[in-house]
TORKESE-511732 format. One line per 8 residues: their letters; for each residue x, y, z of N, C-alpha, C. Coordinates in steps of 0.05 Angstrom, whole numbers, plus 5000, padded with zeros to 4 digits. Layout:
residues N
a	X Y Z X Y Z X Y Z  ... .
This chain:
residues 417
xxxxxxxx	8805 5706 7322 8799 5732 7309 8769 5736 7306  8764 5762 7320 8735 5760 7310 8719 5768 7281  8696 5768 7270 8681 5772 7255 8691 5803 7234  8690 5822 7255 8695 5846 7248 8728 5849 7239  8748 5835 7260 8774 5845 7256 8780 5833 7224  8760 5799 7217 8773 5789 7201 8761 5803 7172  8737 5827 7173 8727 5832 7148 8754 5853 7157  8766 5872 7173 8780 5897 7177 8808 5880 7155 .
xxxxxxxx	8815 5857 7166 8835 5848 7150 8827 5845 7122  8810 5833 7115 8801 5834 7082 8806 5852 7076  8790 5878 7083 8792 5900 7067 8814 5913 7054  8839 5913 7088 8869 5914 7076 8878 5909 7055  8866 5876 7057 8883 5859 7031 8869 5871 7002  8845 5868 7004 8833 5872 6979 8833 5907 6974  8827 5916 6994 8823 5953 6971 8849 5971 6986  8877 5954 6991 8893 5972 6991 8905 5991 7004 .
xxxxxxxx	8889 5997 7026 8897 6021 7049 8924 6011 7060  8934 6040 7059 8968 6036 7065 8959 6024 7099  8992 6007 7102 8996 5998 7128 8992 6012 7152  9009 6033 7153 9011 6053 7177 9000 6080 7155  8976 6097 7164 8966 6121 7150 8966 6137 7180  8973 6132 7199 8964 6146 7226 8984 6172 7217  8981 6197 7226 8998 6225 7221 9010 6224 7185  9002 6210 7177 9007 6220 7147 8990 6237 7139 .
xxxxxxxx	8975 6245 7144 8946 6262 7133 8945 6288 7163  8931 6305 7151 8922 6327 7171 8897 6306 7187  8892 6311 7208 8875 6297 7221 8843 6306 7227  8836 6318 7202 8818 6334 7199 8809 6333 7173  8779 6329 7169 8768 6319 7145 8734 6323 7143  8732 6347 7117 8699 6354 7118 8687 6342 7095  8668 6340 7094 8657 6326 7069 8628 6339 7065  8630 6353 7040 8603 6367 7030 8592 6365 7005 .
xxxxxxxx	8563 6364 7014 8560 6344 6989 8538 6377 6986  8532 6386 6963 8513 6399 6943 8498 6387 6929  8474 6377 6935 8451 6363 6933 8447 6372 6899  8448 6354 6871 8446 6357 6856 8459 6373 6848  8479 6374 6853 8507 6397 6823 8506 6368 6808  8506 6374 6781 8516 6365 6758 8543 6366 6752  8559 6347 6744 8579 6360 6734 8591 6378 6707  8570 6390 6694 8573 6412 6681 8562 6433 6687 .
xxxxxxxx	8556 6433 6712 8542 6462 6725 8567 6481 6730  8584 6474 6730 8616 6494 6736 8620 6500 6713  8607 6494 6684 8619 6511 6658 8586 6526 6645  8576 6524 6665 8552 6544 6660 8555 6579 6660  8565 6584 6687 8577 6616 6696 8595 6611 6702  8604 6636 6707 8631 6647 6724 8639 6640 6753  8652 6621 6763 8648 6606 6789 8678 6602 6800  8686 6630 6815 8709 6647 6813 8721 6628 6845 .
xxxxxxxx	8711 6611 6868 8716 6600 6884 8714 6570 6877  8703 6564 6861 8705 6534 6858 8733 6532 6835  8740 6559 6824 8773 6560 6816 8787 6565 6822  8780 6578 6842 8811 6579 6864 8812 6547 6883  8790 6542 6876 8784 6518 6902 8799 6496 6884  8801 6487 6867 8817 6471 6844 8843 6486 6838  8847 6510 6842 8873 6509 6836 8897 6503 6851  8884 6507 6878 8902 6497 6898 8885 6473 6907 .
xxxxxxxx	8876 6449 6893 8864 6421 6894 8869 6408 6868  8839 6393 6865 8844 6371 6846 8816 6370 6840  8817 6356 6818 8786 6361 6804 8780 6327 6788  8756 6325 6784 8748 6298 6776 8732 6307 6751  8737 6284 6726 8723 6296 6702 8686 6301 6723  8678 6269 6725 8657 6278 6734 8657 6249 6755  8637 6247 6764 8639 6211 6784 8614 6197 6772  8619 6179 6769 8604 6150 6762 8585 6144 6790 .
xxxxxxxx	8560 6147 6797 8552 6155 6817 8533 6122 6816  8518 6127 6833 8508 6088 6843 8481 6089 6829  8458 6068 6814 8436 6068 6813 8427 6053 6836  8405 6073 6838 8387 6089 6824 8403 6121 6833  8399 6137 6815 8406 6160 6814 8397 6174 6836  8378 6168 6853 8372 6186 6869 8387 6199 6898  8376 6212 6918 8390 6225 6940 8398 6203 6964  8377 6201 6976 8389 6180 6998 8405 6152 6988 .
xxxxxxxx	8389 6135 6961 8412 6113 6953 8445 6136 6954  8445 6143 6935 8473 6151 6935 8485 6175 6955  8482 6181 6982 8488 6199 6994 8495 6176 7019  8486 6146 7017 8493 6127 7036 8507 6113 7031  8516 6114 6998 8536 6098 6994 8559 6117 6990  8568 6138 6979 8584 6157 6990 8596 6155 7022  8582 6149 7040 8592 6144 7068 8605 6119 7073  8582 6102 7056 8595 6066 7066 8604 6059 7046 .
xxxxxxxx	8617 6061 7017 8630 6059 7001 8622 6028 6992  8591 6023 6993 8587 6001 6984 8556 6013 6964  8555 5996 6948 8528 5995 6930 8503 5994 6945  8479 6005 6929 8467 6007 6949 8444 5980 6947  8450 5961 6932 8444 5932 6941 8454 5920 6962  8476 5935 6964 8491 5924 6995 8476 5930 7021  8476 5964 7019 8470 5984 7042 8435 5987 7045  8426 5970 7028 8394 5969 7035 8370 6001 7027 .
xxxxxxxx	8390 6019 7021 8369 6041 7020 8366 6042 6985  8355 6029 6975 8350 6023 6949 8341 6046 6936  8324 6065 6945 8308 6087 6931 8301 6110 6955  8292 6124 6946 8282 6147 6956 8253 6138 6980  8239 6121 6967 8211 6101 6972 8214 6081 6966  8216 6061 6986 8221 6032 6977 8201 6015 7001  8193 5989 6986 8184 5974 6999 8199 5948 7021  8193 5940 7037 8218 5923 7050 8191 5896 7062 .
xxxxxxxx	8194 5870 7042 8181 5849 7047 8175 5834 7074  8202 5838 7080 8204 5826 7108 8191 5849 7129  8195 5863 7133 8183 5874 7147 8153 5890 7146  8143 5890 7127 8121 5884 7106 8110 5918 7113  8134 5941 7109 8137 5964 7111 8143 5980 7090  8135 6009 7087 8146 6022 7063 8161 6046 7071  8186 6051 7058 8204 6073 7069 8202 6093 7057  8205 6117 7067 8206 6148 7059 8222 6166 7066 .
xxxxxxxx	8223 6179 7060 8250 6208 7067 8241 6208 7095  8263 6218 7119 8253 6226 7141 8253 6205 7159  8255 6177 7150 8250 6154 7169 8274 6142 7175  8277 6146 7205 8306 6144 7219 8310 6112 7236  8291 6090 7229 8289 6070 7241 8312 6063 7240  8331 6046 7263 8353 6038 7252 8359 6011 7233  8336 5990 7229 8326 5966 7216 8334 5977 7184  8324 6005 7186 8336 6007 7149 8353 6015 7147 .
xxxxxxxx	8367 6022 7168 8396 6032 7148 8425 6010 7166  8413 5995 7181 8444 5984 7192 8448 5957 7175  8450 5954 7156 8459 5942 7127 8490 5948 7122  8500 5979 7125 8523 5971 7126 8527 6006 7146  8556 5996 7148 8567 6026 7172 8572 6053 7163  8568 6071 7165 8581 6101 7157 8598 6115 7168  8617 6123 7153 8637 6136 7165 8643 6149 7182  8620 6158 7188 8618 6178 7228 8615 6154 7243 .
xxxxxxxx	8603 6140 7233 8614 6111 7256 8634 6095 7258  8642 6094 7232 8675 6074 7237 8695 6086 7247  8694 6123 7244 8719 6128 7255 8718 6125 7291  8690 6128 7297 8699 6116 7324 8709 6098 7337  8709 6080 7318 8727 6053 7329 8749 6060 7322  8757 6074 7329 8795 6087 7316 8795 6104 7346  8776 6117 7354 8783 6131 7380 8789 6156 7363  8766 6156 7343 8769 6189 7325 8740 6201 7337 .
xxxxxxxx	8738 6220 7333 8709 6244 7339 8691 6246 7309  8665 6252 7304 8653 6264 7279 8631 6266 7286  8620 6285 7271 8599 6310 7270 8581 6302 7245  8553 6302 7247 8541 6306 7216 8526 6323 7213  8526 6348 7202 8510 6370 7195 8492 6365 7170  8475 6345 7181 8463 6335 7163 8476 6316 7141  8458 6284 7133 8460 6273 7111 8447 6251 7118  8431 6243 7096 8414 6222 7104 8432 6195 7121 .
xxxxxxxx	8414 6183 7142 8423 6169 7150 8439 6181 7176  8453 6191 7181 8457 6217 7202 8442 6218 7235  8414 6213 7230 8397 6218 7253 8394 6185 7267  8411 6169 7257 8402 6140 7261 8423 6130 7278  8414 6111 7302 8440 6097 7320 8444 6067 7298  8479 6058 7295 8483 6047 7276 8496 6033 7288  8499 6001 7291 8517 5982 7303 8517 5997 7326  8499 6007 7345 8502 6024 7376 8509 6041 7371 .
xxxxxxxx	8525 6059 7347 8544 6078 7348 8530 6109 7341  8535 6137 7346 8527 6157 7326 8551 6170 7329  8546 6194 7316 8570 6211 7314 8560 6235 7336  8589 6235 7348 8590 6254 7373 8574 6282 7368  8569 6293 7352 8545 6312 7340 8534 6309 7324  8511 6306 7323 8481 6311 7302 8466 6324 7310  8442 6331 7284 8423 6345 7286 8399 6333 7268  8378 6342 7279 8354 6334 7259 8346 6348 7240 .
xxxxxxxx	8339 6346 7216 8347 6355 7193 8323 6376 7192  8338 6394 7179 8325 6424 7176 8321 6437 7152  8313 6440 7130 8312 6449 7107 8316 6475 7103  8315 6484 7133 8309 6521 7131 8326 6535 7136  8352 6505 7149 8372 6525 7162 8394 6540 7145  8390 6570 7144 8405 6585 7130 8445 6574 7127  8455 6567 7095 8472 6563 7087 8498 6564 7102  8498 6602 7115 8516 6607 7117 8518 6599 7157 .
xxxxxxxx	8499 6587 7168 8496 6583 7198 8506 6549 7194  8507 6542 7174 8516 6506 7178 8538 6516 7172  8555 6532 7165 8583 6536 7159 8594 6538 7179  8583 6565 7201 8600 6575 7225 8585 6555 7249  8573 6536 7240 8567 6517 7268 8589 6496 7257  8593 6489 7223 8620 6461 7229 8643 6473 7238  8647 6507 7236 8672 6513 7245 8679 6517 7269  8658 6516 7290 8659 6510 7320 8664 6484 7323 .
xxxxxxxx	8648 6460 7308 8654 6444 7313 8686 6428 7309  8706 6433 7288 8729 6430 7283 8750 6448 7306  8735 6476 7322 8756 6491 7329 8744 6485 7364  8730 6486 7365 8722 6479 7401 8711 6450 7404  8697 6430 7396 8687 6408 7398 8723 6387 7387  8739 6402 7376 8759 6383 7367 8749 6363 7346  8734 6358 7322 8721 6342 7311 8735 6331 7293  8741 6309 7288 8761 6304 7269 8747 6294 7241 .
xxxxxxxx	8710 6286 7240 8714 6284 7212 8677 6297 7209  8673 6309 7189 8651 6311 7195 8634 6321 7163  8607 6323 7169 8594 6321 7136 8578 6350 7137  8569 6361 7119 8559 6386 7116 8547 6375 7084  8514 6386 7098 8502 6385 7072 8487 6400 7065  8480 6410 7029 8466 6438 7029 8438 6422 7004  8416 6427 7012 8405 6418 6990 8392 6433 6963  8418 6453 6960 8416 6458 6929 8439 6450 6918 .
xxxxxxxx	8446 6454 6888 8421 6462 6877 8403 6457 6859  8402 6423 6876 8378 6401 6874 8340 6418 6876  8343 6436 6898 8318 6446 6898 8317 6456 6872  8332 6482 6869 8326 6497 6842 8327 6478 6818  8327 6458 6817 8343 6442 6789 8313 6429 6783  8297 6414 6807 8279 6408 6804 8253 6423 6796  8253 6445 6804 8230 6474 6809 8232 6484 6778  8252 6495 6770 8259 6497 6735 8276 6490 6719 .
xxxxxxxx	8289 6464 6726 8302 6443 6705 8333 6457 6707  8347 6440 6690 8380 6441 6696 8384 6465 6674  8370 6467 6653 8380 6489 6638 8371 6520 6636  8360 6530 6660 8349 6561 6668 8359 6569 6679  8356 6602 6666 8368 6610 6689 8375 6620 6715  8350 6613 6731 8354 6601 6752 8378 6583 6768  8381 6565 6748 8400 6547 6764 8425 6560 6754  8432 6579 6736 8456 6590 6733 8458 6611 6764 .
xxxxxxxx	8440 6626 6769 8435 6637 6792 8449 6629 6812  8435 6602 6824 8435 6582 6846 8461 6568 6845  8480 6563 6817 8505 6559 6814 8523 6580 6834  8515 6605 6820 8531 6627 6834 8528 6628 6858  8500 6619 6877 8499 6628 6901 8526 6612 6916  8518 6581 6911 8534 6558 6915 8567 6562 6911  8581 6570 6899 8598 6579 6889 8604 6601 6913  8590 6624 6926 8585 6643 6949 8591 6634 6963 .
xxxxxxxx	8572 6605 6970 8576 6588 7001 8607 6570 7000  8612 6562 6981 8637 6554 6980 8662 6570 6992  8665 6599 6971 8683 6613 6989 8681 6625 7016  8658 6633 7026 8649 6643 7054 8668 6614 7077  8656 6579 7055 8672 6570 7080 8701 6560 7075  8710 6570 7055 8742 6570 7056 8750 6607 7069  8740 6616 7070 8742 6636 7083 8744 6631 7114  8717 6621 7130 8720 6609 7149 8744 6598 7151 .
xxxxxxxx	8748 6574 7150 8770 6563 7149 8798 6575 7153  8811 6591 7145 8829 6606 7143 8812 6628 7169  8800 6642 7166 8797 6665 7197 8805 6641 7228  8796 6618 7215 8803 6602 7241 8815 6587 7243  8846 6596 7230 8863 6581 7221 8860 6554 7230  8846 6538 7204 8844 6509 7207 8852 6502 7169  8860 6520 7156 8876 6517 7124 8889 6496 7133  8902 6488 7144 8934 6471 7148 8924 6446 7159 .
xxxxxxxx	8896 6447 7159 8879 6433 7189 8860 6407 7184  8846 6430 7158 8820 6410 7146 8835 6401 7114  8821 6380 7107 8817 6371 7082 8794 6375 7073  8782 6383 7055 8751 6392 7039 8753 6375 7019  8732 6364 7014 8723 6345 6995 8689 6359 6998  8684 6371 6962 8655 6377 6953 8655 6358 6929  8623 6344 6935 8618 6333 6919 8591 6329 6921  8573 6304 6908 8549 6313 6908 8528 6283 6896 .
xxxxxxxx	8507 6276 6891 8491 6258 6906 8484 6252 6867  8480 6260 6854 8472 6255 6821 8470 6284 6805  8458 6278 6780 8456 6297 6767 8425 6313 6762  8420 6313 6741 8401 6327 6736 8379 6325 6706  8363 6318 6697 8357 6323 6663 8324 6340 6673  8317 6352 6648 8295 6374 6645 8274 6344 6632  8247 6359 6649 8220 6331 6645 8198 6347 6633  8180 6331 6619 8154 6339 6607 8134 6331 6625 .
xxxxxxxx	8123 6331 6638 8099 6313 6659 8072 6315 6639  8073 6329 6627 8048 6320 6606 8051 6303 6578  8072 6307 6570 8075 6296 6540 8101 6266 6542  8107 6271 6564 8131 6248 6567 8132 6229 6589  8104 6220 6590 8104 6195 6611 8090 6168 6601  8097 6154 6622 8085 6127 6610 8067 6116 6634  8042 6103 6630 8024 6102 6662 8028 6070 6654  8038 6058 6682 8036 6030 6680 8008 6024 6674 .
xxxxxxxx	7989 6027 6680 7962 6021 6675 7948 6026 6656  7957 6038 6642 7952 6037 6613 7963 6011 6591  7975 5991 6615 7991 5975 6588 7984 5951 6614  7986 5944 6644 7973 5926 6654 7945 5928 6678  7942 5909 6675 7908 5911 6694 7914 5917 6729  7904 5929 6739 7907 5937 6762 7912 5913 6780  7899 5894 6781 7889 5864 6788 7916 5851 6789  7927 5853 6770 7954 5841 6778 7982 5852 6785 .
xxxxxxxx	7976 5872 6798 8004 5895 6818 7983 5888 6840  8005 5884 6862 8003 5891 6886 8008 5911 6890  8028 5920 6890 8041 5948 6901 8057 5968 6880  8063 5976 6876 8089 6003 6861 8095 6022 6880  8126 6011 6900 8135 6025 6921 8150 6060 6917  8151 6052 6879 8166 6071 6875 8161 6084 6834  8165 6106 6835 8162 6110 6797 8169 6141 6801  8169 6145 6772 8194 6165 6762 8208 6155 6748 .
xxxxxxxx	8234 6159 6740 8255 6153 6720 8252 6127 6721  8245 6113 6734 8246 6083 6751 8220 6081 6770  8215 6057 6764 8193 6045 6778 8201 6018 6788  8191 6008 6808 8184 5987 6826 8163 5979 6823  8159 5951 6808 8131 5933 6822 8130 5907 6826  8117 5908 6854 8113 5878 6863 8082 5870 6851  8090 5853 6830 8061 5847 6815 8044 5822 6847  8020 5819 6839 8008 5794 6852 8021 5763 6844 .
xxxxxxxx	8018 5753 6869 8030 5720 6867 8018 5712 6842  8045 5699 6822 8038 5685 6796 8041 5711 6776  8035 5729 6782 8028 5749 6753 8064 5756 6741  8085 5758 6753 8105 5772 6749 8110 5767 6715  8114 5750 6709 8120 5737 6681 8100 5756 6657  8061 5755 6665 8047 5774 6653 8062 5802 6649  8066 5808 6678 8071 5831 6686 8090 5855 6662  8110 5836 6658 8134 5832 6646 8123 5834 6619 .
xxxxxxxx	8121 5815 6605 8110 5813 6582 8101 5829 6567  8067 5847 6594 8060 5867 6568 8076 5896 6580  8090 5890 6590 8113 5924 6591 8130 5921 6577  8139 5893 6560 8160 5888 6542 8168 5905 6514  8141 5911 6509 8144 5926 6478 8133 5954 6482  8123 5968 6501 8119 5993 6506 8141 6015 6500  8140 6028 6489 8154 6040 6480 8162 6064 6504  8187 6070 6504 8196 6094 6526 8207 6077 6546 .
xxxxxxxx	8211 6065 6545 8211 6040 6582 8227 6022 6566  8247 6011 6592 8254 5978 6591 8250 5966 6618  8235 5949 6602 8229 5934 6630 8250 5900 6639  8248 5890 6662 8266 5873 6671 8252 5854 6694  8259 5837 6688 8256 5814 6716 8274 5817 6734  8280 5818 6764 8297 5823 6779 8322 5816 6771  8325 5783 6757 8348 5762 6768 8358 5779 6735  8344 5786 6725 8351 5796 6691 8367 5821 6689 .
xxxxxxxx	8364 5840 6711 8375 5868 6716 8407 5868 6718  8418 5885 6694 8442 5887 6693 8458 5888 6711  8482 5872 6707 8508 5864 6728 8513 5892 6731  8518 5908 6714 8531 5937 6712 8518 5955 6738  8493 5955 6744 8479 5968 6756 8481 5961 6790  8496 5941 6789 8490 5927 6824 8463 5932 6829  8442 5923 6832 8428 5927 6833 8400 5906 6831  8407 5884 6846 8390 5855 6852 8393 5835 6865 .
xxxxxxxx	8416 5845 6880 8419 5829 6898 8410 5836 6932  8380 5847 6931 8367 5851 6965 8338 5855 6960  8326 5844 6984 8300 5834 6975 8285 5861 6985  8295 5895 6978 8276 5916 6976 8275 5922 6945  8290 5899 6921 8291 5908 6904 8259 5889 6888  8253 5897 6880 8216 5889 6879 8220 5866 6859  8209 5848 6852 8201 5820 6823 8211 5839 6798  8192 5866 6800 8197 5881 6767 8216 5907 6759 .
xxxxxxxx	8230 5915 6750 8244 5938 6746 8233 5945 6729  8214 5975 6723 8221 5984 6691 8240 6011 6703  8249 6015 6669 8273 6039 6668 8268 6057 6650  8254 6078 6655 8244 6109 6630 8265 6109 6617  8268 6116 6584 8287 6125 6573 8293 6160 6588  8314 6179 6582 8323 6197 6595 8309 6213 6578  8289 6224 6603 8272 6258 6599 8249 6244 6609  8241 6213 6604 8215 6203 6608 8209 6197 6635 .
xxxxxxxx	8182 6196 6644 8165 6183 6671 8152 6171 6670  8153 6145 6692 8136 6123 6692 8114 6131 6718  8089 6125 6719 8078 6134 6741 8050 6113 6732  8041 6117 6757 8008 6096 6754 7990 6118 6770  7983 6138 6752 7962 6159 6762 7962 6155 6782  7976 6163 6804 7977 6158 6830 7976 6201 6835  7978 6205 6865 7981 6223 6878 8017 6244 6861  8032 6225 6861 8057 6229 6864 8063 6239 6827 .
xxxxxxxx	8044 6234 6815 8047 6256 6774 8033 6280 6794  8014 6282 6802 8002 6316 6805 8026 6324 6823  8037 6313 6852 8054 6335 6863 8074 6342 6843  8088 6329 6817 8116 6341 6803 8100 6350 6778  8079 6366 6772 8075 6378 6757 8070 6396 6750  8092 6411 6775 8105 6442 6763 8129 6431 6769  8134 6419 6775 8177 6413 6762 8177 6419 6734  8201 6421 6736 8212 6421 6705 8243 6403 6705 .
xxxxxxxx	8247 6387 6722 8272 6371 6714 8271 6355 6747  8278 6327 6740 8292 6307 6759 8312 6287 6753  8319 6266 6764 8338 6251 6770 8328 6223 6771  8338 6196 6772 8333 6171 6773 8341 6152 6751  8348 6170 6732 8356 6150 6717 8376 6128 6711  8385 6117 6696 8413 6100 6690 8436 6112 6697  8454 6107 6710 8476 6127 6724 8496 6119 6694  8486 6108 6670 8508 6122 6656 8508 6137 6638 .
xxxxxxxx	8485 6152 6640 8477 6178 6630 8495 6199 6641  8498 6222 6614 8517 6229 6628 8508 6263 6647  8483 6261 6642 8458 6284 6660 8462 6276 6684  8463 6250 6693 8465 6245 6720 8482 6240 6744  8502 6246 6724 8528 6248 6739 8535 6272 6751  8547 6275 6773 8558 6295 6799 8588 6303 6793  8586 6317 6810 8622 6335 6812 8637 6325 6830  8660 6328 6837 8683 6322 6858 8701 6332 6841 .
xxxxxxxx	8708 6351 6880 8725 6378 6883 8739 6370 6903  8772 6376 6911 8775 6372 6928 8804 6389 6937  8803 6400 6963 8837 6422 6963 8840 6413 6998  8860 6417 7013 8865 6417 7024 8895 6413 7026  8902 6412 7054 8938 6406 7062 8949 6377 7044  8939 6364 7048 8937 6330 7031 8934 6324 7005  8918 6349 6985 8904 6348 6959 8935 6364 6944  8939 6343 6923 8957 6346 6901 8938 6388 6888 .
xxxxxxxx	8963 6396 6878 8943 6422 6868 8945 6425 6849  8921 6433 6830 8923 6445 6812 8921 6416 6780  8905 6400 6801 8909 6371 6784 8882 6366 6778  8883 6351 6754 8858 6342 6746 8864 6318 6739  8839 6296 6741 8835 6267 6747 8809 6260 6729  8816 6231 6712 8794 6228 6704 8772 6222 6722  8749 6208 6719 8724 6202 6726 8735 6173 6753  8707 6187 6766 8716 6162 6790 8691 6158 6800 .
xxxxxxxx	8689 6130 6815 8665 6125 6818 8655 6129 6849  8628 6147 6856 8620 6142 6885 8637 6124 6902  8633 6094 6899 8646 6075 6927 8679 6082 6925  8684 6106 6912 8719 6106 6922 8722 6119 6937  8699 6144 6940 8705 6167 6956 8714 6155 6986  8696 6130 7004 8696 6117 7019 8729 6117 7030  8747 6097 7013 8763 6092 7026 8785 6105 7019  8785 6128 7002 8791 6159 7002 8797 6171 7034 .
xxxxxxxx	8780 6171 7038 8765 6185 7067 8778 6172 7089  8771 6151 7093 8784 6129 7113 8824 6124 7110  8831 6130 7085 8861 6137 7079 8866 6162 7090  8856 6182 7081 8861 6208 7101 8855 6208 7129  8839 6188 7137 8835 6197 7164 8854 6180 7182  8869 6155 7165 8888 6144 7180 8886 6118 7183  8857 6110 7178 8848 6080 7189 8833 6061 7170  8829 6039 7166 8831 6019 7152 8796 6018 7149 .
xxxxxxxx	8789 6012 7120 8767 6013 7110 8744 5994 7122  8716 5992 7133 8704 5975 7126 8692 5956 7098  8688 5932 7111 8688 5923 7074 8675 5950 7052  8684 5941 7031 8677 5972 7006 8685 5953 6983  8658 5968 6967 8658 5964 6939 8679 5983 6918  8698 6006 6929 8713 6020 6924 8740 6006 6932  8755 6020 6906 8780 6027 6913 8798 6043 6916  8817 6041 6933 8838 6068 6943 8851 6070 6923 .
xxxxxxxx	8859 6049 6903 8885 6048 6885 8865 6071 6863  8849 6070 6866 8836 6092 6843 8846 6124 6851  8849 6130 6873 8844 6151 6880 8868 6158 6895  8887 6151 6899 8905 6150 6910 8927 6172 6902  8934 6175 6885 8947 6199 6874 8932 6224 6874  8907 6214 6891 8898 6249 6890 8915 6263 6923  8932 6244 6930 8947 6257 6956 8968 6261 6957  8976 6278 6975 9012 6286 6978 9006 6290 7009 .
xxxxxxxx	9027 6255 7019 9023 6264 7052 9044 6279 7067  9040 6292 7091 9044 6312 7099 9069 6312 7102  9087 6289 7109 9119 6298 7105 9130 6298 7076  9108 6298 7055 9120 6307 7024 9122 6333 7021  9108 6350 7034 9095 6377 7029 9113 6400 7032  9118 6412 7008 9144 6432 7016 9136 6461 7005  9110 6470 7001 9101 6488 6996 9089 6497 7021  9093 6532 7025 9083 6548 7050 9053 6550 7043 .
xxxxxxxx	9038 6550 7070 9006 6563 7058 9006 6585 7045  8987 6595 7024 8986 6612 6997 8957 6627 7025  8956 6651 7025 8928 6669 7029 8926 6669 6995  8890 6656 7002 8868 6653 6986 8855 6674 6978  8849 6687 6960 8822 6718 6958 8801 6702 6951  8793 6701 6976 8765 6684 6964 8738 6700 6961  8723 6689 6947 8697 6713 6933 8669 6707 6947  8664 6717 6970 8636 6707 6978 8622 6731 6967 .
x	8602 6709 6960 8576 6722 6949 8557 6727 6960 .
């Protein structure tokens, strides 16, 4: 047996995926993530499609999402259903020793991200098809593999043109699983914080784009077809950049950091050889911060076991910023709100929505965590998980497979905005 078949057998054993899932499920599966919804952004306004979209679905209090709170860690472990000590993309900016390199948004090498597989690639080993309309990680060849359509990431491309390009892709390309991503309304959340009204605005627009593509959906009759799963990458809290930060260098000497790959809610530093212990010490009693030695960083957090995770952790209390007068305090100082903190805050937690032919209706579910969505996904699509830090038994009752199903399709009035 080889390497691969014998982790494909583990997984079985350990997280659960039924024996035979082949034709139990519609064979069709989208996954959209909304870059920073909160999960109390749906009891802000009136959000007349994300209630019809739950009433004929299922709803999650909110999801337990991965630290560090940010976009690419948790938008790669959503795919590979593992932590992202596992999957290597530690932060947004991270440093990587071995290769004595620093990573950034945008960088598609495949050395950083083939740590672990994503779901547009495992279903090809099933002899399945998938599409990514964007999500980090996306633009990268992975174990040799990509998904039969991608694109290089566009910030500009209008909402409602990634809608009617996945719905070519499901109705002429035949695509059986694919990702759609919008990045609000993360933009607006950051520009004037989670509680303006702005982002009540940008709720509603979102809420627009939702029904436009259940709308879609139905003009091309694929209701009976696709499974929809919306969900989303962290939360959100409102920041002070003048009155609420903490400057590492105000509390140690320049002389002994090498580097700080990363700061905000969270900071990274690789102090100089010998200094870590100093390092530590005088960030110990600073007030606003907790600071940590790697091997010291909470079990809860996964979060120390890979060598992009730096000698030092500090951790802002929530609203606060850590920064070392660098470039990166003047660009966020017209924000008014970000992300990074302790995922068990409860600002930083995301939504999960989900309706389709397969989705129980009209049900609500407590809280669930990111690595379940994984083999969620891989249950609907029929085929057996790569290793995952998730479980199916969590999530499992959010389905009714297709020879349970004794209700006719309902026409939807759906409300595009």
């Amino acid at each position: 047996m080889s390497l691969k078949s014998a982790l494909v057998c583990l997984s079985v054993c350990l997280f659960g995926i039924s024996e035979q899932t082949e034709s139990k499920y519609a064979d069709k599966l989208l996954l959209v993530s909304m870059d920073g919804f909160r999960w109390d952004y749906l009891y802000k306004t009136y959000t007349p499609n994300f209630d019809l979209f739950v009433k004929h679905g299922i709803k999650v209090d909110y999801v337990n999402n991965s630290f560090v709170t940010k976009t690419f860690p948790n938008h790669y472990t959503i795919v590979t259903g593992v932590y992202e000590e596992t999957h290597g993309i530690v932060d947004n900016s991270m440093y990587d020793p071995l290769f004595d390199e620093k990573f950034h948004m945008g960088m598609t090498d495949t050395k950083w991200w083939n740590e672990a597989e994503p779901i547009w690639c495992h279903v090809k080993r099933y002899n399945l098809t998938s599409g990514t309309y964007y999500w980090p990680g996306s633009e990268t060849e992975i174990n040799g593999l990509r998904p039969d359509k991608w694109l290089k990431y566009s910030d500009h491309t209008p909402f409602r043109k990634r809608v009617d390009d996945v719905m070519d892709w499901f109705t002429n390309d035949k695509l059986n699983f694919v990702t759609l991503y919008f990045p609000e309304p993360d933009h607006t959340g950051h520009a004037h914080g989670p509680d303006s009204p702005e982002i009540v605005e940008k709720v509603k627009e979102m809420d627009g784009i939702l029904g436009y593509l259940m709308l879609k959906l139905e003009e091309n009759q694929l209701t009976d077809e696709v499974n929809v799963i919306v969900t989303s990458d962290h939360g959100m809290h409102s920041i002070d950049v003048k009155n609420k930060v903490v400057d590492i260098y105000d509390h140690v000497n320049r002389s002994q950091v090498q580097r700080i790959p990363s700061q905000g809610p969270v900071a990274q530093i690789q102090p100089v050889d010998g200094q870590t212990d100093a390092v530590v010490n005088q960030l110990r009693n600073v007030p606003h911060i907790t600071v940590y030695h790697k091997r010291d960083i909470p079990d809860r957090l996964h979060y120390k076991h890979n060598r992009r995770i730096m000698p030092v952790l500090v951790m802002a209390d929530e609203g606060w910023l850590i920064t070392d007068h660098s470039a990166s305090l003047s660009r966020a100082k017209h924000y008014h709100g970000t992300h990074g903190w302790d995922n068990s805050l409860m600002s930083m937690k995301p939504i999960f929505v989900a309706s389709g032919p397969n989705f129980k209706k009209n049900t609500r579910f407590g809280p669930i965590r990111n690595v379940d969505i994984y083999p969620l996904m891989c249950e609907l699509m029929g085929i057996p998980p790569g290793p995952t830090n998730g479980s199916l038994d969590s999530v499992i009752d959010f389905l009714v497979p297709s020879h349970q199903l004794t209700d006719p399709t309902v026409h939807v009035p759906w409300i595009v905005g």
